[in-house]
Biotite code that builds the C-alpha atoms (Angstrom):
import biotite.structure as struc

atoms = struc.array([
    struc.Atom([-44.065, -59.579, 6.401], chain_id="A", res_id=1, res_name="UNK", atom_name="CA", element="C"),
    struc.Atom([-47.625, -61.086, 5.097], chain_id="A", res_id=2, res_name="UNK", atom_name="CA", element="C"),
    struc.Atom([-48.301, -62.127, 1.454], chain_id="A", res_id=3, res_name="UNK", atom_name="CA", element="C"),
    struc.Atom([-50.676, -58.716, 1.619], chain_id="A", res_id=4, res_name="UNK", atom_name="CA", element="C"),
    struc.Atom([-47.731, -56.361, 2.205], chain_id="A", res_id=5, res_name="UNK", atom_name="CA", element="C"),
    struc.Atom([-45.707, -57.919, -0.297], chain_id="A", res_id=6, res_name="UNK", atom_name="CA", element="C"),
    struc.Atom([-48.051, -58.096, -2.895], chain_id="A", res_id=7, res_name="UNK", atom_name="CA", element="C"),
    struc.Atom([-48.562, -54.111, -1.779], chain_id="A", res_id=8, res_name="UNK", atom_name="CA", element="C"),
    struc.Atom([-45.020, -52.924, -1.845], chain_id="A", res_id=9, res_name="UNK", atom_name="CA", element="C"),
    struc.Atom([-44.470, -55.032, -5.298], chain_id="A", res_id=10, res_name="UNK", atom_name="CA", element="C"),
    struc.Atom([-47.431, -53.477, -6.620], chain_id="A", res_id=11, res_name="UNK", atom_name="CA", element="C"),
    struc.Atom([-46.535, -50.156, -5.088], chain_id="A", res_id=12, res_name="UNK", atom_name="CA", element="C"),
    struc.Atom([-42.646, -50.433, -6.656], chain_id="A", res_id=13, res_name="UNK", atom_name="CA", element="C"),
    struc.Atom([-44.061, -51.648, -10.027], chain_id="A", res_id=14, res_name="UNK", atom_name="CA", element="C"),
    struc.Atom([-46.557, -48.690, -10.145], chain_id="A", res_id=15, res_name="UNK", atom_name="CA", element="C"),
    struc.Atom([-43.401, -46.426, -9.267], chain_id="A", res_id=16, res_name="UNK", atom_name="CA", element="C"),
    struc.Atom([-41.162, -47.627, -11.798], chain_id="A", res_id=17, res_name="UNK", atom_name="CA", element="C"),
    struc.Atom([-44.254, -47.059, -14.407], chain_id="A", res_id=18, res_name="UNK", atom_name="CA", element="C"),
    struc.Atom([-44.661, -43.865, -13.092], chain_id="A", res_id=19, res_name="UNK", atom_name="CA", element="C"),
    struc.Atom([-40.448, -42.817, -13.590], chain_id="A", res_id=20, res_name="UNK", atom_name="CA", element="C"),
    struc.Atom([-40.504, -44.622, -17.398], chain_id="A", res_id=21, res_name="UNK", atom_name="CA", element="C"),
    struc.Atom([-43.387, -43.097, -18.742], chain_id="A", res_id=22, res_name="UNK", atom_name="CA", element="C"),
    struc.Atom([-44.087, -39.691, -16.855], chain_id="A", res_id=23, res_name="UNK", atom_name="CA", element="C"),
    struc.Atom([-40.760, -38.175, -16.629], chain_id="A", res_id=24, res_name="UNK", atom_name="CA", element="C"),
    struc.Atom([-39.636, -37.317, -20.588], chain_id="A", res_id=25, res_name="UNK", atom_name="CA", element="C"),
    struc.Atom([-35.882, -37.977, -21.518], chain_id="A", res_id=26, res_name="UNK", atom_name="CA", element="C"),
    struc.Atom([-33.755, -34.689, -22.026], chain_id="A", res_id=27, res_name="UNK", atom_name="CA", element="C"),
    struc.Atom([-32.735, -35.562, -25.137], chain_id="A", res_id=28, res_name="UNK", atom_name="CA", element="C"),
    struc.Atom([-31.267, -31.887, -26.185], chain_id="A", res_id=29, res_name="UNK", atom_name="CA", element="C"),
    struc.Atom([-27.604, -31.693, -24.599], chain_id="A", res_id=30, res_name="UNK", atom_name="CA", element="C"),
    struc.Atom([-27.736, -29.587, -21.654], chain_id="A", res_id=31, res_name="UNK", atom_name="CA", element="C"),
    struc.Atom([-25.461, -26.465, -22.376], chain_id="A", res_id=32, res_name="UNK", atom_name="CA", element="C"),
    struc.Atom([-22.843, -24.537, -20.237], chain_id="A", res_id=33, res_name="UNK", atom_name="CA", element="C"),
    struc.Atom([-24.340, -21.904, -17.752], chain_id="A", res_id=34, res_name="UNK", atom_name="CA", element="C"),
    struc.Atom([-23.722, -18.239, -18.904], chain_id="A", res_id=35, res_name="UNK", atom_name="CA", element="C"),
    struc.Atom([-24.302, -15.095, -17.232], chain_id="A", res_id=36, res_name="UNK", atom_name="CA", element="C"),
    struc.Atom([-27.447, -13.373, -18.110], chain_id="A", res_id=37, res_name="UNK", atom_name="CA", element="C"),
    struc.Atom([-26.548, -9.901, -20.157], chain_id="A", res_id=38, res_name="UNK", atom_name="CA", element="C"),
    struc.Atom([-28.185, -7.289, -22.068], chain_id="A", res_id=39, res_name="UNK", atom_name="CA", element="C"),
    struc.Atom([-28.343, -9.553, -25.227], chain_id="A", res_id=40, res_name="UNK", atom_name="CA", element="C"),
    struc.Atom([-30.558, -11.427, -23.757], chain_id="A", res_id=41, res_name="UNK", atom_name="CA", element="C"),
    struc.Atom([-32.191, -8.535, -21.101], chain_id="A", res_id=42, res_name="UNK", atom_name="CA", element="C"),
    struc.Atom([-33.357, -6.665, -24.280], chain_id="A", res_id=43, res_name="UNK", atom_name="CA", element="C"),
    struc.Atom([-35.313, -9.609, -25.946], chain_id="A", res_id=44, res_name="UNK", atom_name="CA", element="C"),
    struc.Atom([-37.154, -10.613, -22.842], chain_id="A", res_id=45, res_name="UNK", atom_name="CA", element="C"),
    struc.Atom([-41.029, -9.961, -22.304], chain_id="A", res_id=46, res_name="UNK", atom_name="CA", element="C"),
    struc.Atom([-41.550, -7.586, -18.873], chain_id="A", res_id=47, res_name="UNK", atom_name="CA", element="C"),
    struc.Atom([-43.145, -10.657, -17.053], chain_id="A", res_id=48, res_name="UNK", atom_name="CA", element="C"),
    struc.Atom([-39.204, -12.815, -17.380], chain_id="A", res_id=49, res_name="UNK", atom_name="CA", element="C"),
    struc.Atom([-37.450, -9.525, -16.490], chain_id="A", res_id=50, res_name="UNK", atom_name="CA", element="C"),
    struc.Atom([-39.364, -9.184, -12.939], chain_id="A", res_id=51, res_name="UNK", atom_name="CA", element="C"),
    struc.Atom([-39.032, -12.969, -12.228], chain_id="A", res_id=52, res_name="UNK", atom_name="CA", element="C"),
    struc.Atom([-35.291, -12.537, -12.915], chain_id="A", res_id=53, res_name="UNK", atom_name="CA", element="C"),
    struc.Atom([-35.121, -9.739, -10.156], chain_id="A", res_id=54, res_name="UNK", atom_name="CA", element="C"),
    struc.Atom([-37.423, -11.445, -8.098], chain_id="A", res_id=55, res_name="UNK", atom_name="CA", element="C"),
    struc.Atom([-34.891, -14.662, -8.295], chain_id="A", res_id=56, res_name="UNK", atom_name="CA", element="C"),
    struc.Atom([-31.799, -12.130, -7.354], chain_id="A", res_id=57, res_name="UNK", atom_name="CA", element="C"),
    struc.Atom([-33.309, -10.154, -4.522], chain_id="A", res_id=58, res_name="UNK", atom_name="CA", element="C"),
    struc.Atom([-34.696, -13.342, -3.049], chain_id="A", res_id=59, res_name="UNK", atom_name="CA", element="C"),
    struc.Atom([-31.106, -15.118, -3.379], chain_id="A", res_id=60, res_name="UNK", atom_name="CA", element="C"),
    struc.Atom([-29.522, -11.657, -1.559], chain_id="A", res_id=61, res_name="UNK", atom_name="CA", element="C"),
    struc.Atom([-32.147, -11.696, 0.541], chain_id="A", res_id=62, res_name="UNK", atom_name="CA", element="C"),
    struc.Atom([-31.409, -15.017, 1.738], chain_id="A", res_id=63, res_name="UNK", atom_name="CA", element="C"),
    struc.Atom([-27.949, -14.935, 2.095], chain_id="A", res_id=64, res_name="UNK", atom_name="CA", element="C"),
    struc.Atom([-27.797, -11.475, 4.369], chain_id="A", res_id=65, res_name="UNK", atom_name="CA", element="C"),
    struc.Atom([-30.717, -13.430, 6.761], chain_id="A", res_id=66, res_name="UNK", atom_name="CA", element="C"),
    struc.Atom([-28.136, -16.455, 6.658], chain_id="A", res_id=67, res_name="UNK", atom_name="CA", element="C"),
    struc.Atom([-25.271, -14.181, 7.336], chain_id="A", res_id=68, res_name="UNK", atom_name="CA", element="C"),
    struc.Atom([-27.579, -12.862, 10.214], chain_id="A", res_id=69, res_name="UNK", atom_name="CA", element="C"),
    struc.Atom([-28.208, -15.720, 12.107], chain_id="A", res_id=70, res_name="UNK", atom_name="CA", element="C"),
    struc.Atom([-24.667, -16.881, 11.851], chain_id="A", res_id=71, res_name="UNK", atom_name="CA", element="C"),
    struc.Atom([-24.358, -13.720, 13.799], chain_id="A", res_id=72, res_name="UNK", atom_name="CA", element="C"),
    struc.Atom([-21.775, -12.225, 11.260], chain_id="A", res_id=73, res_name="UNK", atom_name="CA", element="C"),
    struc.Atom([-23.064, -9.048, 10.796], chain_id="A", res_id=74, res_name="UNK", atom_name="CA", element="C"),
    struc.Atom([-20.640, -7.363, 11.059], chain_id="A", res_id=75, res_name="UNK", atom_name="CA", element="C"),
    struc.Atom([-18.712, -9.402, 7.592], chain_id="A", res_id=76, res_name="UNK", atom_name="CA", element="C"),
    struc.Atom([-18.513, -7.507, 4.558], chain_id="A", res_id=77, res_name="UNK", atom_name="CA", element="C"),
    struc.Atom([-21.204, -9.228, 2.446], chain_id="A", res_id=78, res_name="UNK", atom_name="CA", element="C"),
    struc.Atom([-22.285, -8.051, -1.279], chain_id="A", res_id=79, res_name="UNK", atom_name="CA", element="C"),
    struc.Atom([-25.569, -9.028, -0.571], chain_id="A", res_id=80, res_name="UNK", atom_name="CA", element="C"),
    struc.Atom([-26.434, -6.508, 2.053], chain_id="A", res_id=81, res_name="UNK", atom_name="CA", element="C"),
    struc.Atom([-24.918, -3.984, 0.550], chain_id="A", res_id=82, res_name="UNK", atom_name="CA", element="C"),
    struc.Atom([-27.256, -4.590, -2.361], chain_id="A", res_id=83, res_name="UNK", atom_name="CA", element="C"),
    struc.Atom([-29.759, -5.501, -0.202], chain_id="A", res_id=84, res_name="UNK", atom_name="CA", element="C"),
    struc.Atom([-29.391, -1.933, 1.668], chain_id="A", res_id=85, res_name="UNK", atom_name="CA", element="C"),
    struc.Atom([-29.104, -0.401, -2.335], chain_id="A", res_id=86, res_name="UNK", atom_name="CA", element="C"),
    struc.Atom([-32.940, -1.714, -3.489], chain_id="A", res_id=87, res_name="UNK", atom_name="CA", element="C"),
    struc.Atom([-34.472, -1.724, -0.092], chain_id="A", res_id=88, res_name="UNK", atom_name="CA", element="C"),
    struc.Atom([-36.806, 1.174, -1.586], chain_id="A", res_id=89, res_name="UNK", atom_name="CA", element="C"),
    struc.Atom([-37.081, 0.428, -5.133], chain_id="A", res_id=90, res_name="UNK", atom_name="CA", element="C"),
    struc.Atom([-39.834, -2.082, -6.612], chain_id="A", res_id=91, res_name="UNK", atom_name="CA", element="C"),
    struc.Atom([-39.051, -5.242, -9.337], chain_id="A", res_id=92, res_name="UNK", atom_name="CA", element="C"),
    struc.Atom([-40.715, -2.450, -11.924], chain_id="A", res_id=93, res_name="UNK", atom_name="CA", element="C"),
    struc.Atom([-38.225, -0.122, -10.823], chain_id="A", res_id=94, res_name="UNK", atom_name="CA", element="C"),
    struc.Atom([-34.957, -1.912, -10.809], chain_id="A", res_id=95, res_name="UNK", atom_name="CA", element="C"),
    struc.Atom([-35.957, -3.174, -14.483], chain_id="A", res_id=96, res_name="UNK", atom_name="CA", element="C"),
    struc.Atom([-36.727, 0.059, -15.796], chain_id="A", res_id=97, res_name="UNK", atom_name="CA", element="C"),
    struc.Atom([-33.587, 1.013, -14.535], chain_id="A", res_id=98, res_name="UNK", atom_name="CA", element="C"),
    struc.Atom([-32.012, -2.465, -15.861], chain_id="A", res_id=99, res_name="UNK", atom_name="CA", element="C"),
    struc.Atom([-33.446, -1.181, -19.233], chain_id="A", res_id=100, res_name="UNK", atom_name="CA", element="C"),
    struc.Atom([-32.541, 2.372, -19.350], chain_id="A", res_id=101, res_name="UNK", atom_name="CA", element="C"),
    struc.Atom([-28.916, 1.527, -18.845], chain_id="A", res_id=102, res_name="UNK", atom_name="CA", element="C"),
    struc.Atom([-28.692, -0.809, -21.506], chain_id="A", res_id=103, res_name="UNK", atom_name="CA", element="C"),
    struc.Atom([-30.476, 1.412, -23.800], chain_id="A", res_id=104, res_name="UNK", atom_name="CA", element="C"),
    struc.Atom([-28.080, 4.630, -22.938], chain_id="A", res_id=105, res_name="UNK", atom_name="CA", element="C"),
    struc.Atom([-25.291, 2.261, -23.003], chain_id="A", res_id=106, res_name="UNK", atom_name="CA", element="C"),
    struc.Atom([-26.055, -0.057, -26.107], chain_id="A", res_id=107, res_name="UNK", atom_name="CA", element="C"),
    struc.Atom([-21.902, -1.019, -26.283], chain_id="A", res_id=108, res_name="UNK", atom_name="CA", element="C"),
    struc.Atom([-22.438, -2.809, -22.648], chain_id="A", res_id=109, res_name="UNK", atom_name="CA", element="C"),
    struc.Atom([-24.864, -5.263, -23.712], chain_id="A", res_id=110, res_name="UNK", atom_name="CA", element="C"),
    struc.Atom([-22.254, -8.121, -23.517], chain_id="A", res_id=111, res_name="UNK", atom_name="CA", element="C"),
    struc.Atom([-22.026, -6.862, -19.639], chain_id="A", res_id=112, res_name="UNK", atom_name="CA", element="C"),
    struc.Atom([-23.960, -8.875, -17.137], chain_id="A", res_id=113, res_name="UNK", atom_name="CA", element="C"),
    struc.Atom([-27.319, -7.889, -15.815], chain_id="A", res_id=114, res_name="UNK", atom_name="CA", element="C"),
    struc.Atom([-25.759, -7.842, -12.263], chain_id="A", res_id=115, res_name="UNK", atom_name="CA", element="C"),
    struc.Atom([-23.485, -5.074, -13.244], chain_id="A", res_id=116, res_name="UNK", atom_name="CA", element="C"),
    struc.Atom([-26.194, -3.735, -14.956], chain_id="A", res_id=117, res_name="UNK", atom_name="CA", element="C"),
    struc.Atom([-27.791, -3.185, -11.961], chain_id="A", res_id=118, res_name="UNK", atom_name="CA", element="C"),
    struc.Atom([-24.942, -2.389, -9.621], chain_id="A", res_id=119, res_name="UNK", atom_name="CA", element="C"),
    struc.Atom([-23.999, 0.434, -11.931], chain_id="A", res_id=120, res_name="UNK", atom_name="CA", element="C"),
    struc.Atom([-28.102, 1.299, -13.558], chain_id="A", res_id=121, res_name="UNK", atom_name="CA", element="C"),
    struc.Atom([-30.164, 0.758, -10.221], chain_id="A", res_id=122, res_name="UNK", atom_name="CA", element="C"),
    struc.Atom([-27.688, 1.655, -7.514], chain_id="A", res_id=123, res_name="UNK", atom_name="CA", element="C"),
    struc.Atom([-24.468, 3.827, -6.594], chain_id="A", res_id=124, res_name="UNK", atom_name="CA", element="C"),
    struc.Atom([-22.802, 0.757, -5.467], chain_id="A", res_id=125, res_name="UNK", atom_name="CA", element="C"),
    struc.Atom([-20.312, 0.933, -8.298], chain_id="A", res_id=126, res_name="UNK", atom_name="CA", element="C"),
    struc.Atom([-19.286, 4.111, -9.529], chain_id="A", res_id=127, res_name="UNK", atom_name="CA", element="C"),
    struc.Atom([-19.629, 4.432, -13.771], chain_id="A", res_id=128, res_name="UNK", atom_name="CA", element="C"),
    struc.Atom([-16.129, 4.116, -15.317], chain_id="A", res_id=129, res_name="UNK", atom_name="CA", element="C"),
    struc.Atom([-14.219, 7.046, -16.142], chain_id="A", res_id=130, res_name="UNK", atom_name="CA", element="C"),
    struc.Atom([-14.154, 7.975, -19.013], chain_id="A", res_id=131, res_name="UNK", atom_name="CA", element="C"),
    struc.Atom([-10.864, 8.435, -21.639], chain_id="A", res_id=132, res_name="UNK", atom_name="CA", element="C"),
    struc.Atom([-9.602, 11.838, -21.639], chain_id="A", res_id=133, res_name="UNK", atom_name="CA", element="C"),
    struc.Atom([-8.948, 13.535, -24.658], chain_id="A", res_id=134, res_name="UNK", atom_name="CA", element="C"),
    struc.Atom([-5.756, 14.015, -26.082], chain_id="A", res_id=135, res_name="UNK", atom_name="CA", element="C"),
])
């Protein structure tokens, strides 16, 4: 190697190790433990969070039925088609409005996950539980 390339990989690793010190900030909050997104915090978001959080979902389902596809195990059981197959027709505005309107007829399930939310708000996947019969 020639004095040149030295001097440009030194200069190149120096500039790096600036650039990692200084430009990337230290997390200095403590990083807490994943929880499941519910209607707590549903309720509080703006409309603009609501539609990226469906966006993120369908675009994880989405992704794992096309995986599933070119496996070439189709035929599986997979939750993500079936969900898939359950919002085909509906847009982001649609599944939250439906997102909302179940949490708001059902203000005792806001401790339930958005996910079920969904499965039980936006789709017929999962029947609503029955309810207690009188005695």
């Amino acid at each position: 190697m020639t004095l040149t390339k030295t001097i440009s990989l030194l200069a190149l690793t120096f500039s790096l190790v600036l650039v990692l010190a200084t430009g990337v900030p230290a997390n200095s909050a403590p990083v807490g433990k994943a929880e499941m997104i519910n209607g707590a915090h549903w309720t509080k978001w703006p409309l603009d969070a609501k539609l990226v959080y469906i966006r993120g979902l369908t675009n994880w389902a989405d992704f794992i039925v096309e995986a599933q596809s070119q496996r070439g195990n189709t035929g599986e059981y997979c939750m993500s088609k079936v969900l898939v197959d359950a919002l085909r027709n509906k847009t982001l505005g649609d599944i939250v409005g439906e997102v909302d309107a179940y949490y708001q007829k059902n203000p005792e399930k806001l401790g339930n996950s958005v996910i079920e939310a969904i499965l039980r708000g936006a789709t017929n996947i999962c029947e609503p539980p029955a309810k207690e019969m009188k005695k």
